[in-house]
N, C-alpha and C positions, 0 to 999 in steps of 0.2 A: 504494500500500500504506500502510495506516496506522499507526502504531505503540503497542502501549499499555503498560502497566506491571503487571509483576508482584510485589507481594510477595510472599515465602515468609518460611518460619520451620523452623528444624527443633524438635522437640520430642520430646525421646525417639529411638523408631525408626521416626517419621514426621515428613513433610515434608507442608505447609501452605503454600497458596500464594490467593490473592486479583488478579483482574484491577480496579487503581484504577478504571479509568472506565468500567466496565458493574457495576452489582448484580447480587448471585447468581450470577456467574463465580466459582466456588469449587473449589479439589479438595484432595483431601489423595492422598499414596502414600509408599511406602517409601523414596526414593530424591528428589535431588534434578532428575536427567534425567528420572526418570517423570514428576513431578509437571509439570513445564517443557510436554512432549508432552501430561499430560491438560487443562494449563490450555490451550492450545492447542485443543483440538481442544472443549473447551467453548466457550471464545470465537466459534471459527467456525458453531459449533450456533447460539449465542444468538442472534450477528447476522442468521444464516438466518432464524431463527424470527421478531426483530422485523422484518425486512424483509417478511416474507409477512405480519406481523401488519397493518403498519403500510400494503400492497396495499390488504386484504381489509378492512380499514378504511373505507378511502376508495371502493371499492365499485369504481367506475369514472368515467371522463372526466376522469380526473388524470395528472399530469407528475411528474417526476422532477427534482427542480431539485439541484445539486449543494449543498456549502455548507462555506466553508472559515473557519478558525479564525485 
């Protein structure tokens, strides 16, 4: 499992939140548990989405190589 970081913010009677290390992981909601669950479940969207991007790229006859930090 990997870990990433959230900023939020409140402002007003909305909460703002930002995932550091994916662009365009963004949400806003009323609360700071909502936002927590919608930045979540954005996160797991986007990863989806570059994984299949980043398949459907490579077309075929490619590997999966892992890659740690």
């Amino acid at each position: 499992m990997n870990n990433y970081t959230a900023v939020v913010k409140a402002d007003g009677q909305w909460w703002y939140g930002w995932i550091e290390e994916i662009p365009g992981v963004n949400a806003q909601e009323q609360s700071r548990e909502e936002l927590l669950v919608a930045l979540r479940e954005c996160l797991a969207e986007a990863l989806e989405m570059n994984r299949r991007d980043a398949r459907e790229s490579a077309e075929r006859d490619y590997t999966e190589e892992p890659i740690a930090l």
